[in-house]
C-alpha positions as CSV (number, residue, x, y, z in Angstrom):
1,X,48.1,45.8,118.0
2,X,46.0,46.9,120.7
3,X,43.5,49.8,119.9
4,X,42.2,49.7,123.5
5,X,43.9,52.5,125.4
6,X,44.9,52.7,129.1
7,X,42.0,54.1,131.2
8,X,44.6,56.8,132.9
9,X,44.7,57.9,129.0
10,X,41.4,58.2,127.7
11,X,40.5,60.3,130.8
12,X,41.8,63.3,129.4
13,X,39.7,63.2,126.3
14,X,36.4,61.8,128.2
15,X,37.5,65.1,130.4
16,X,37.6,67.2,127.2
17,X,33.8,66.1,125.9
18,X,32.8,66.7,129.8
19,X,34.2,70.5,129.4
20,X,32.2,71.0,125.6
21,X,28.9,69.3,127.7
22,X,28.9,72.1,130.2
23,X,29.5,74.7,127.7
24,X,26.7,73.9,126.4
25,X,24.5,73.0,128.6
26,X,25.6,76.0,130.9
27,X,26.2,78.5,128.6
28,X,24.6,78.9,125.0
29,X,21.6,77.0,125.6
30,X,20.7,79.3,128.4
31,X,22.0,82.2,126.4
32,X,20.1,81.0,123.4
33,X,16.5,81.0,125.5
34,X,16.9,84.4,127.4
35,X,17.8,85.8,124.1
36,X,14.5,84.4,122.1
37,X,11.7,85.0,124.6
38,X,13.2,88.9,124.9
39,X,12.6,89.3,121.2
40,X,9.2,87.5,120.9
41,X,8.1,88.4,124.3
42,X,7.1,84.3,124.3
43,X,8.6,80.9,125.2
44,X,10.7,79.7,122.3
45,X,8.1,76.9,122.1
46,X,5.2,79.4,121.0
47,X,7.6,81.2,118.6
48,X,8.1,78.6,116.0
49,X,7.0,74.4,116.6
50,X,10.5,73.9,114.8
51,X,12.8,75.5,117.8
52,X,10.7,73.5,119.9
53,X,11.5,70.3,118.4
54,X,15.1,71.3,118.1
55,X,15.6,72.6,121.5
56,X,13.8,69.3,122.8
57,X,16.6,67.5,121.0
58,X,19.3,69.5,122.8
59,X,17.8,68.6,126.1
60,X,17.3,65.0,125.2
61,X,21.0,64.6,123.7
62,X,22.4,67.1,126.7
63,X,20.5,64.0,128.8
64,X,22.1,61.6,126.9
65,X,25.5,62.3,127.3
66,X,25.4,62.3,130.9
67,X,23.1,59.4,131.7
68,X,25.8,57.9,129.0
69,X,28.7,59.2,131.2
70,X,27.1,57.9,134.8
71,X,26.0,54.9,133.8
72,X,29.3,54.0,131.3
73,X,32.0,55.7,131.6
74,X,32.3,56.8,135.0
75,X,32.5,53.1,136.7
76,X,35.1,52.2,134.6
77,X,36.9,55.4,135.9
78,X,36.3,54.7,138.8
79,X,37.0,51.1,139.2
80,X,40.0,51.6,136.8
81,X,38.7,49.5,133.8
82,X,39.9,50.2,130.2
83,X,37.0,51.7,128.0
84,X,36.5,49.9,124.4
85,X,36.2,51.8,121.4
86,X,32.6,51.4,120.9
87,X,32.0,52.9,124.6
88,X,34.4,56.1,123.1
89,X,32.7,56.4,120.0
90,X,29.3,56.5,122.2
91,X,30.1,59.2,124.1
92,X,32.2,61.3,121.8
93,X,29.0,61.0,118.8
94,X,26.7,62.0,121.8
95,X,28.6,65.6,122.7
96,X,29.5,66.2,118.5
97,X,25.7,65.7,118.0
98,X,25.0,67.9,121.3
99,X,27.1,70.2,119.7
100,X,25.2,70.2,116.3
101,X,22.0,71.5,118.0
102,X,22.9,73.6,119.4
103,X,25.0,75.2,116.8
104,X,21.8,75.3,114.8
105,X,19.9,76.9,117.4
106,X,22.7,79.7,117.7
107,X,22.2,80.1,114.3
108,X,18.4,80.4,113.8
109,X,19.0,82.8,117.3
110,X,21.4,85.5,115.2
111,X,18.4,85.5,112.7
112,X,15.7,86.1,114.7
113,X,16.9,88.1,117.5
114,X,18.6,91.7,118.0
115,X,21.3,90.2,119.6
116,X,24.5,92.8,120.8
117,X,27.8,92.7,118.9
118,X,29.5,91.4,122.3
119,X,27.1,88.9,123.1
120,X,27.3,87.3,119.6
121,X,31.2,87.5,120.1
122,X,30.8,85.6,123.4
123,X,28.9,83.0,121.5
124,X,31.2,82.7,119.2
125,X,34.4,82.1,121.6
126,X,32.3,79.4,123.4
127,X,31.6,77.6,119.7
128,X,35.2,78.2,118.9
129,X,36.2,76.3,122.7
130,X,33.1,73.4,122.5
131,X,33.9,72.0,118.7
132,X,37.9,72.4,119.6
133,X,37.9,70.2,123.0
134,X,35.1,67.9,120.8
135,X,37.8,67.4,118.0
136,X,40.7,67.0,120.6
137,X,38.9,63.7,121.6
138,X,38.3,63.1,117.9
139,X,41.7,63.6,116.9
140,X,43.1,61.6,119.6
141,X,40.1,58.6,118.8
142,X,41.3,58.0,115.5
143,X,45.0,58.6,115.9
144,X,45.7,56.4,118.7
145,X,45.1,52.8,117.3
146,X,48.1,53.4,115.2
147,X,50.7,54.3,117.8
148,X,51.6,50.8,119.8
149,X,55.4,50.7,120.9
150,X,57.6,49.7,118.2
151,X,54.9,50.7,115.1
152,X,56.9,52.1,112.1
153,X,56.3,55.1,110.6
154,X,55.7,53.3,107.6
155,X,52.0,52.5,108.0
156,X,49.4,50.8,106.1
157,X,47.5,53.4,103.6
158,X,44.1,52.6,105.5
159,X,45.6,53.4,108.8
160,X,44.8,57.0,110.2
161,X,47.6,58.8,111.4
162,X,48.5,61.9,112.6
163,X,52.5,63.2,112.1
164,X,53.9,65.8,114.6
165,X,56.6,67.8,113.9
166,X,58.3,66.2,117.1
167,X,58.0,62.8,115.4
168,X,59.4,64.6,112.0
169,X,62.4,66.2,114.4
170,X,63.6,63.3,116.2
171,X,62.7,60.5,113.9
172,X,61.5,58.1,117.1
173,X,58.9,55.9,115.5
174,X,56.9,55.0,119.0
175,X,57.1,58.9,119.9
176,X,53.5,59.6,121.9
177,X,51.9,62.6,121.3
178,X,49.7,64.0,125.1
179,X,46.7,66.0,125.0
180,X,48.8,69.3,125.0
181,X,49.9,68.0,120.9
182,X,46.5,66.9,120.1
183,X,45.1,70.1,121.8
184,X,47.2,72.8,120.0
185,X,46.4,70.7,116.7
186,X,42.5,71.2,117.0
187,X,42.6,74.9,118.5
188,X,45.0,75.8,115.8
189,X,43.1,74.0,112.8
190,X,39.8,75.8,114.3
191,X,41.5,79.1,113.8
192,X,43.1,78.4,110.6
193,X,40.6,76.8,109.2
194,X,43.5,74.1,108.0
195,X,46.1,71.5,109.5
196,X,48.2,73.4,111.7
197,X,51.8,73.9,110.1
198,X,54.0,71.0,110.7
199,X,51.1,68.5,111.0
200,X,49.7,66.5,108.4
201,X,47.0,63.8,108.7
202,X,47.3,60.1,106.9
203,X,43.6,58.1,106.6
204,X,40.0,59.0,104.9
205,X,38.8,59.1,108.9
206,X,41.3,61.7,110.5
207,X,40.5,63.7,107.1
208,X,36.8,63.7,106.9
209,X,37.0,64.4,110.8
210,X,39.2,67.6,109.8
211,X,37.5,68.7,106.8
212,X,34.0,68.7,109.1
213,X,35.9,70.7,112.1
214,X,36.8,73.2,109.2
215,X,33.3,73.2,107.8
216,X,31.6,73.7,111.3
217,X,34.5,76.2,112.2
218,X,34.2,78.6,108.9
219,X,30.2,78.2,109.7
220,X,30.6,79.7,112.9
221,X,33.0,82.5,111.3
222,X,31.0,83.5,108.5
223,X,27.7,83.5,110.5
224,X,28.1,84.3,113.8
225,X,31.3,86.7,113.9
226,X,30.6,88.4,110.9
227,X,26.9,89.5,112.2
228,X,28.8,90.5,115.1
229,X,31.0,92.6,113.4
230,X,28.2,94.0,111.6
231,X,26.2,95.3,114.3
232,X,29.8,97.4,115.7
233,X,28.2,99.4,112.9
């Protein structure tokens, strides 16, 4: 069984780490530094040596990614060359790490700074977008080994699989879920906190993947919307 997908398939998911990337990079980081040198009247760096190592990480894992996705994974886009798995998990641990930052940062910004109930909300929305098109790519990563033509239904108890209602519906075992299925999946498990109804999710590494988007997800909730809800008031 192959486990190495069609370049004109992973570049959907490399696509959907690219969109979390510029979220980040173009939208809270930014946000994050206006918002801390307005409070202390300083650069974040002179506030606390802590935010400075921190945000130096952002930038040099922000870096990473791209210089990862130049040099790696945009010649064999280009030139049409099927990307291993240990080039996917590369660039997908780069943006989840990315991601990480700079959801700490966010966090230590809410604390620190008088930030408005709209802004907060704002943050919150791009969080809610970043860590969903991050677990698209995850979801996809570990689900795809498992669906070659032909594969039964009846897999192996170590391999991870997701199961789609279509697949449920029609009862086709080489059914191929596109990035619209694996897309509603993690936008609907970030909002419910939970598999999305119909879904269900075989193998330790599809569930520890899920039970971290949930974590990350009810963090972002129970910090950063419910401060923002707070200040309404």
């Amino acid at each position: 069984m192959s486990t190495v997908p069609a370049i004109r398939t992973t570049a959907p998911y490399i696509g959907m780490l690219m969109l979390s990337a510029c979220l980040d990079l173009f939208g809270l980081h930014n946000r994050f530094l206006v918002d801390l040198e307005l409070a202390h009247k300083a650069s974040f760096s002179a506030v606390s040596p802590y935010l400075g190592i921190l945000s130096g990480m952002l930038w040099i894992t922000g870096a990473g990614f791209w210089i990862y996705f130049i040099l790696k994974i945009l010649p064999a886009i280009i030139g049409r060359t099927n990307l291993n798995r240990r080039l996917l998990r590369t660039i997908g641990l780069l943006a989840t790490v990315q991601f990480l930052d700079n959801l700490l940062l966010i966090f230590i910004d809410t604390m620190n700074t008088s930030i408005k109930s709209y802004q907060l909300l704002m943050e919150g929305i791009l969080l809610y977008f970043m860590i969903g098109f991050i677990f698209v790519f995850w979801y996809w990563f570990f689900d795809y080994p498992s669906r070659s033509i032909g594969l039964s239904t009846d897999v192996q108890a170590k391999v991870n699989r997701i199961s789609f209602p279509e697949e449920l519906a029609t009862g086709v075992n080489n059914w191929q879920p596109g990035l619209l299925d694996y897309f509603f999946l993690a936008m609907v498990a970030g909002i419910n906190l939970g598999i999305a109804e119909g879904h269900s999710l075989m193998g330790s590494r599809l569930k520890v993947a899920h039970l971290f988007h949930t974590l990350c997800m009810s963090a972002i909730f129970i910090i950063i919307v419910a401060r923002a809800i707070d200040t309404m008031f």
